[in-house]
C-alpha positions in Angstrom: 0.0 0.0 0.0 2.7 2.1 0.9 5.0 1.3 -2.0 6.9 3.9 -4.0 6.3 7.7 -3.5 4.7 8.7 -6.4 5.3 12.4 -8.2 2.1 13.5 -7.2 2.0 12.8 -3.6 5.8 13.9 -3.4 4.8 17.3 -4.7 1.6 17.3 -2.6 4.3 17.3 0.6 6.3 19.8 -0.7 3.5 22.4 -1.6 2.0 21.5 2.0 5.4 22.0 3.4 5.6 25.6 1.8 2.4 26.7 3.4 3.3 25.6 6.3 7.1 26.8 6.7 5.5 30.7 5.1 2.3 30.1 7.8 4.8 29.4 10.8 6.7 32.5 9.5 3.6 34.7 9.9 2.5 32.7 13.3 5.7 33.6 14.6 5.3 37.8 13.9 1.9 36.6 15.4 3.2 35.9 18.8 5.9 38.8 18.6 3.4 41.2 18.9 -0.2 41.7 19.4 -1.2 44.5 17.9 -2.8 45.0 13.9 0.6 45.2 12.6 1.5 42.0 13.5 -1.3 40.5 12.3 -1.2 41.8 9.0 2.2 40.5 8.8 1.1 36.9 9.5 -1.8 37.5 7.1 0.9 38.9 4.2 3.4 35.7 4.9 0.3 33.2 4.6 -0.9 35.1 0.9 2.7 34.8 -0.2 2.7 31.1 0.5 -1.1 30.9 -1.5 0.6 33.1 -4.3 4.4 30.6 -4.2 2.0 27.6 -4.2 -0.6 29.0 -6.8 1.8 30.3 -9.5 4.0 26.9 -9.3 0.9 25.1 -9.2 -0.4 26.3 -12.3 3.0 26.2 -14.3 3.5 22.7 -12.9 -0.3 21.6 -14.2 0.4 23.4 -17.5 3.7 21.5 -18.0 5.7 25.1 -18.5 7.9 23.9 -16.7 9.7 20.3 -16.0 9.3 18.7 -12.8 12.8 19.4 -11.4 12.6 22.9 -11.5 9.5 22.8 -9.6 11.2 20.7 -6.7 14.1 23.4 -6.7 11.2 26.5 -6.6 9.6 24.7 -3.7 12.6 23.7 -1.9 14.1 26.9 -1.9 11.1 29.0 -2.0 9.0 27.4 -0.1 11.2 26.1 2.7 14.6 28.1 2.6 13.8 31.7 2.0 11.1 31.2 5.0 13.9 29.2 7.5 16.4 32.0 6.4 14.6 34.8 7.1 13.4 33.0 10.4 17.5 33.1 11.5 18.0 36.6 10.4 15.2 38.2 12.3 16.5 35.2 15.3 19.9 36.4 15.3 19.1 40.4 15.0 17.1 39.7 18.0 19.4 37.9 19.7 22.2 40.7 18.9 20.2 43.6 20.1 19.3 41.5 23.9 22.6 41.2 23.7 23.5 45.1 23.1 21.2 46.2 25.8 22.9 43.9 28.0 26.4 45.8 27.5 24.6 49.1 28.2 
């Protein structure tokens, strides 16, 4: 039942994957703040994952594009870019506790 992995249900994973790394982006400006700001934020970082997931979606059905390349956009789109920018805003946090600290 559980055989091979097809291409369907592989891609399936990795366009839920994308929502999910973009929607636990947004959660996380979420819980940083609480007022309208923030939420607008978490709202913008789970349209960005519709829109990354939509537009692949539609060149992937289309066959515009092979299926490799659609692996790479969703690997790096969808799970890098999010987990990058999740250490950048981790580390200029970390840098300015650690600033106040020296003051």
């Amino acid at each position: 039942m559980f055989g091979v992995l097809t291409y369907d249900a592989y891609h399936l994973a990795l366009y839920l994957l994308t929502a999910l790394a973009w929607g636990a982006l947004g959660f996380g400006f979420l819980l940083r703040g609480a007022d309208a700001q923030a939420l607008y934020k978490c709202c913008a970082m789970f349209g960005l994952a519709l829109a990354i997931n939509g537009g692949v979606l539609v060149l992937d059905i289309f066959r515009v594009i092979p299926h490799y390349e659609v692996e790479f956009i969703l690997l790096v789109f969808g799970m890098l870019v999010p987990a990058g920018m999740f250490l950048t805003f981790k580390a200029a946090l970390f840098l300015s506790k650690k600033s106040l600290k020296g003051l």
